[in-house]
C-alpha positions in Angstrom: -10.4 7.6 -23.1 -7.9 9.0 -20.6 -8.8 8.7 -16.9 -10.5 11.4 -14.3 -8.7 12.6 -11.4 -11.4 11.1 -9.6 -11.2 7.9 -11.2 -7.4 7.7 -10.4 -8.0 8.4 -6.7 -11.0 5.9 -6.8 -8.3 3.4 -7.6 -6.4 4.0 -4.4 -9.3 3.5 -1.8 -8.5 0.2 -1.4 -4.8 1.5 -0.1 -6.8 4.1 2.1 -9.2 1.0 3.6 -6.0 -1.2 4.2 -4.2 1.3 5.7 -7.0 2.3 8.0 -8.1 -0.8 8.6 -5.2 -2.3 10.2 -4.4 0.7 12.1 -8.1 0.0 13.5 -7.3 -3.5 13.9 -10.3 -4.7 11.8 -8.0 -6.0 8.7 -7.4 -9.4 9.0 -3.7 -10.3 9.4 -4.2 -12.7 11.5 -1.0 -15.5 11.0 1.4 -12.4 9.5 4.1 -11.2 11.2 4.9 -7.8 12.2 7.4 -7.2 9.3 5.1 -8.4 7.2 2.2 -6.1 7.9 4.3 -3.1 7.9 5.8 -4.7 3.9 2.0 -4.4 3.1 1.0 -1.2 4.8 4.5 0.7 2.9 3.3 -0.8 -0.5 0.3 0.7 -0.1 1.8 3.8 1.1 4.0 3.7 -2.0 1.1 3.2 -3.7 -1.2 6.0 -2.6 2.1 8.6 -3.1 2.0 7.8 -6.7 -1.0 8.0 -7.4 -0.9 11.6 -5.9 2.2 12.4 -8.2 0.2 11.8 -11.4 0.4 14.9 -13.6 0.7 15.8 -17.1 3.9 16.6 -18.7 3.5 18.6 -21.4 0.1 20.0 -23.2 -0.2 16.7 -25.2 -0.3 14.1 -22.3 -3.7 13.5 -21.1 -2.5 11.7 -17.5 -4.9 13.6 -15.1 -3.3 16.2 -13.0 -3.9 14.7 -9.5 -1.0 16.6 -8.0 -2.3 19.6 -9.1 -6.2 18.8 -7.9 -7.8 20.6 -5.1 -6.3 19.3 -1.6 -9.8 18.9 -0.7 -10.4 15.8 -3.4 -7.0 13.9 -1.7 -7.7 14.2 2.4 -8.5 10.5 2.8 -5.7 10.0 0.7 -3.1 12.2 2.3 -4.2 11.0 5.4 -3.8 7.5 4.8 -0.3 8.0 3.9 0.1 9.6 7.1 -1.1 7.0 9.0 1.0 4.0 7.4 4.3 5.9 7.8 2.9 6.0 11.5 2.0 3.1 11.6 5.2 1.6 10.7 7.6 3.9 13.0 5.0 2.7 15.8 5.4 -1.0 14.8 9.1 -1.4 13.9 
């Protein structure tokens, strides 16, 4: 059974609660260095930017069109990836 658009972004909130979190300052990082943060926080921007990519490529591939879903069903998501890349120009 091929996945939901909602299903694929479900498996990005944990990017969107990283992401947020540490630009909160309530994700533990305690120990990592700077570089290493920012490492973390661009994998999970990479992460969150494909998952927004996903689309089918012809009529028989059932991969869930997430770039073409309503804008309104990717804010958090968008967001997030808005935030890291901030977060990392702020922090470099």
């Amino acid at each position: 059974m091929a996945q939901t658009v909602t299903e694929c972004l479900a498996a990005g909130t944990d990017s969107v609660n990283l992401i947020d979190g540490i630009k909160a300052g309530s994700w533990d990082v305690e120990g990592m260095e700077q570089s290493e943060i920012n490492e973390m926080v661009q994998r999970n921007v990479d992460h969150l930017e494909l998952i927004l990519e996903y689309a089918p490529v012809d009529s028989d591939d059932d991969t869930p069109d997430v770039k073409g879903a309503a804008d309104s069903k990717k804010t958090t998501h968008v967001a997030a990836i808005a935030t890291g890349k901030k977060y990392i120009t702020d922090n470099s």
